[in-house]
C-alpha positions in Angstrom: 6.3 66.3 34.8 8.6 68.3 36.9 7.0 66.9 40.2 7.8 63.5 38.5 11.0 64.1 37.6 12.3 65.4 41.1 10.9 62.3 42.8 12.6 60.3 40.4 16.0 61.9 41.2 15.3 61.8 44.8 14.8 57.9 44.6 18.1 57.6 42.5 20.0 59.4 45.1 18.8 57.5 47.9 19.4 54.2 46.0 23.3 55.6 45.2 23.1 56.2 49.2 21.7 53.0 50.3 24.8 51.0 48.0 27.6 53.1 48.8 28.8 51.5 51.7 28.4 48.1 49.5 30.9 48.7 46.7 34.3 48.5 46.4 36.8 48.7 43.5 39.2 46.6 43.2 42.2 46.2 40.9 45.3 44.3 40.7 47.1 41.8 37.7 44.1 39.2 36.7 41.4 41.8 38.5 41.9 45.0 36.5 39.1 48.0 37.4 36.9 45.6 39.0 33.6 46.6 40.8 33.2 44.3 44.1 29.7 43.5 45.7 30.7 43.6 49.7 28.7 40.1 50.3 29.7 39.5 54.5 30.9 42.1 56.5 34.9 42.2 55.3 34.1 40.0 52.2 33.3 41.2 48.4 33.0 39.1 45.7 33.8 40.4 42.2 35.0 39.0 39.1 38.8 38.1 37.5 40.6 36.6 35.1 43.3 34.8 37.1 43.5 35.0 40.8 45.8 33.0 43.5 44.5 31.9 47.4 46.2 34.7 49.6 47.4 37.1 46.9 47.4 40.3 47.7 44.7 42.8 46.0 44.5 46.9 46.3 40.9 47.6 47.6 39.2 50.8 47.1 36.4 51.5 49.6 34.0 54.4 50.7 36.3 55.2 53.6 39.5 55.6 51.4 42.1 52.8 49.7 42.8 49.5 51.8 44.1 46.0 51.1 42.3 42.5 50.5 43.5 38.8 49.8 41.6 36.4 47.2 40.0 34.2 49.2 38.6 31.6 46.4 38.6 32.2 43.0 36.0 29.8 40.6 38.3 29.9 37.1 35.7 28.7 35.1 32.8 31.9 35.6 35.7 34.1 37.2 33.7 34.6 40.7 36.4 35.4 43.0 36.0 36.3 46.5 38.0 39.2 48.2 38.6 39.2 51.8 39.6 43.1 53.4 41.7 44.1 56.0 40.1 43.8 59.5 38.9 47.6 60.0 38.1 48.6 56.5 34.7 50.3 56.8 32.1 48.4 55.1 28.5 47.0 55.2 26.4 43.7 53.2 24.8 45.0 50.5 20.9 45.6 50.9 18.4 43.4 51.6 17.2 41.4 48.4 13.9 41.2 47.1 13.0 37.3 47.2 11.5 38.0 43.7 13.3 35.2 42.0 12.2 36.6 38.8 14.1 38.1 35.6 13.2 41.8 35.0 10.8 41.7 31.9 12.0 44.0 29.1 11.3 47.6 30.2 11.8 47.5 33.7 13.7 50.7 34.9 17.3 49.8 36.5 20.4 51.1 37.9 23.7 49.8 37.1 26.5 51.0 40.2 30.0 50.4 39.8 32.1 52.0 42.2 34.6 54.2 40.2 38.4 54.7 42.1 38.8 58.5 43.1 35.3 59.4 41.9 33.4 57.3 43.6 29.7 55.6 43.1 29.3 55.9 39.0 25.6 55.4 38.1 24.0 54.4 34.6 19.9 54.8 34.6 19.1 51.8 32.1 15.9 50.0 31.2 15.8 45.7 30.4 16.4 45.7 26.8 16.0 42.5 26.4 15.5 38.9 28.6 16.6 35.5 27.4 16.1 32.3 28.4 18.6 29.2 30.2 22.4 29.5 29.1 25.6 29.0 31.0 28.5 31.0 33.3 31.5 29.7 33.2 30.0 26.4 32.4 27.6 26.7 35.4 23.8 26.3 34.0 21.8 29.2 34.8 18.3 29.7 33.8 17.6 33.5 32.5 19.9 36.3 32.0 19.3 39.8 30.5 20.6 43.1 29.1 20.2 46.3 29.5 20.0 49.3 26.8 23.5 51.4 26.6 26.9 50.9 26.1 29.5 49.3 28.5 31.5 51.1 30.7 34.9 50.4 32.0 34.9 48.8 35.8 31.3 48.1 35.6 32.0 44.4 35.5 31.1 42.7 38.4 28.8 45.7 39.4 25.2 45.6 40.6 21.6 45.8 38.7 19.2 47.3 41.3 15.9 48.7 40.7 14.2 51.8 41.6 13.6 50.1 45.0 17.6 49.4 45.7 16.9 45.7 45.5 19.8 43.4 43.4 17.7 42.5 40.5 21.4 41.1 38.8 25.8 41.2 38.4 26.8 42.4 35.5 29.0 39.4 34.1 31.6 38.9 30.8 29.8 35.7 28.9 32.1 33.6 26.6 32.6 36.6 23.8 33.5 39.0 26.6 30.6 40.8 26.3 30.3 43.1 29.4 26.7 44.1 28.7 25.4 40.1 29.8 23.5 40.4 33.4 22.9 37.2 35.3 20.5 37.3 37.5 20.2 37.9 41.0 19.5 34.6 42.4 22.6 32.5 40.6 24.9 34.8 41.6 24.4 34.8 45.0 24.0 30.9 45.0 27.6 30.7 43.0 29.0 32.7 45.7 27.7 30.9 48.4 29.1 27.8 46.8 32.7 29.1 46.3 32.7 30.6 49.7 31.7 27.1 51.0 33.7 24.8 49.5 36.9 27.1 48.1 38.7 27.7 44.4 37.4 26.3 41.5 40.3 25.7 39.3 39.8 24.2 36.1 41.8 20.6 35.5 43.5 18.9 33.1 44.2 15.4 32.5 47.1 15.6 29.7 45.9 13.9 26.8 44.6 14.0 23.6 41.0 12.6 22.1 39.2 11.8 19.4 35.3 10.7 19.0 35.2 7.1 17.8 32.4 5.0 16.5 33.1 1.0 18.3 33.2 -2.4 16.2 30.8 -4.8 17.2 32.7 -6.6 19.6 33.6 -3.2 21.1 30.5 -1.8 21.6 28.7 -5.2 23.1 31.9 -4.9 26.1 31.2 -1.2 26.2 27.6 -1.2 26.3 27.4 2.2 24.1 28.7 2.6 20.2 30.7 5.5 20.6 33.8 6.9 22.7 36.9 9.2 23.5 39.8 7.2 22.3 43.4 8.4 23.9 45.4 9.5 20.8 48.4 10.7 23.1 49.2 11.1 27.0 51.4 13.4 27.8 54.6 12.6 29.9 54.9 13.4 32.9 50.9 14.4 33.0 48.6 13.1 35.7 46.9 10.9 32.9 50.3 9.1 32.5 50.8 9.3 35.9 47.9 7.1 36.3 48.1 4.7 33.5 46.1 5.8 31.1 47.5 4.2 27.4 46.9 5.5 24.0 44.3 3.6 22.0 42.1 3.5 25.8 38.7 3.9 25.2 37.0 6.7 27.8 33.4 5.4 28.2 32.4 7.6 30.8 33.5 9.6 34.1 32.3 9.2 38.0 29.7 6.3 36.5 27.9 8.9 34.6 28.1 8.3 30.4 29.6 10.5 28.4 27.4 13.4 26.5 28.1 14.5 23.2 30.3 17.4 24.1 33.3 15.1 25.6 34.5 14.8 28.7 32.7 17.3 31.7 34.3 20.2 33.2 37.2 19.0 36.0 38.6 20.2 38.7 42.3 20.7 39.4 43.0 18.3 42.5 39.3 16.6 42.4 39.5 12.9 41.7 37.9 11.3 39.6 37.1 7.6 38.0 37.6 7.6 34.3 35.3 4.2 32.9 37.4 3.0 29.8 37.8 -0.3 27.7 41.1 -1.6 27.0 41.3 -4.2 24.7 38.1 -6.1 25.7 38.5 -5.2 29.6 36.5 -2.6 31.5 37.9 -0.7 34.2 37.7 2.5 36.7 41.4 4.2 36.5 41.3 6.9 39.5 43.0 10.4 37.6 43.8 13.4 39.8 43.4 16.5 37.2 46.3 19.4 37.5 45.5 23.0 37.2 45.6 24.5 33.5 48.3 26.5 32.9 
């Protein structure tokens, strides 16, 4: 048992060793005791609440304290991508395991966060418990999992690894806040290839109000569907007034797609896009540009 245990500690330690040039903590207004995952050399991606292109973030590294700039920030998961001062000391994180696979419950893990002033902070866990397809931030994933143990401050945003030092997950907040949700490996490194590709992801708005309506006969025959949004209020000066949009509109669908039962999809602030409505008995495309949320 002792034999056992010693090798045990020894892979710990050389898994703490392997990630320490990887993590970096990062704090600021909307990115409060953050861990970051150091994705490209000069690059991490963490989490935050609110974030703004080019605003200025401290950045805590192995080699001592140093400055980044968010680079893209998704607001609907809270991905945001941090981008450090040329010279800060600072590697990719390890190679990945191209298991594509949830732990099953039982699997030994580690979670890392990297604590300011202490350093690498370590919590030996085991998969508690592995669930099935749900959403980030409105983004459809399909498995996420938990480990056994409480939550510790600035481990949000931190790494799973197994014994191995392979990124098994990112420990993210789901809708309740619950710091404890892991998504897996595989999402998370497709969400940030995303956001680093193509920039913020700012959830938009349209300014107006809706309500679910069942159609009248004559209605539904122009509609082609017996149910949609009706506009019970635009607000002035919004970009849904700005482009037309009436109250009493009916919104039949956006971008050609029909409408699902939970209302109008996620937008974009500054994405187009072609709102399908019925006025009176005539169907058009009205063009809407969506403004950030405030």
């Amino acid at each position: 048992m002792k034999e056992f245990a010693k090798e045990l500690e020894a892979s710990l330690r050389r898994v703490v060793e392997a990630w320490r040039g990887s993590l970096v903590h990062i704090g600021g207004p909307g990115i409060p005791y953050r861990t970051g995952i150091v994705v490209r050399e000069g690059l991490a991606a963490s989490l935050a609440r609110s974030a703004r292109d080019g605003e200025e973030v401290p950045v805590v590294t192995a080699a001592g304290p140093a400055t980044g700039r968010v680079e893209a920030w998704d607001g609907e998961s809270g991905l945001v991508l941090i981008r450090m001062e040329a010279g800060v000391s600072t590697r990719p994180y390890p190679a990945v395991p191209e298991t594509g696979e949830t732990p099953p419950p039982g699997t030994p893990v580690l979670r890392l966060a990297y604590a300011s002033g202490q350093g690498i902070e370590a919590s030996f866990s085991i998969v508690r418990f592995a669930g099935g397809a749900t959403e980030w931030g409105r983004r459809p994933v399909p498995a996420h999992f938990q480990v056994d143990g409480p939550s510790y401050p600035g481990f949000l945003g931190a790494p799973v690894v197994d014994l191995e030092g392979g990124l098994r997950g990112v420990v993210v907040s789901n809708e309740d806040g619950n710091e404890g949700w892991i998504l897996p490996a595989d999402p998370w490194r497709t969400a940030v290839e995303e956001l680093a590709r193509e920039g913020s992801r700012r959830p938009g708005r349209l300014g107006i109000f809706l309500a679910p309506v069942r159609l009248s006969r004559d209605q539904a025959r122009d509609a082609g569907r017996d149910s949609a949004l009706m506009v019970r209020g635009v607000v002035p000066g919004g970009p849904a007034e700005e482009a037309g949009l009436q109250p009493g509109d009916l919104i039949l669908g956006v971008d050609g797609a029909d409408l699902g039962d939970g209302g109008l999809p996620p937008l974009r602030a500054g994405t187009p896009v072609a709102l399908d409505i019925l006025r009176g008995s005539e169907r058009r495309a009205l063009p809407v540009v969506p403004a950030p949320r405030p």
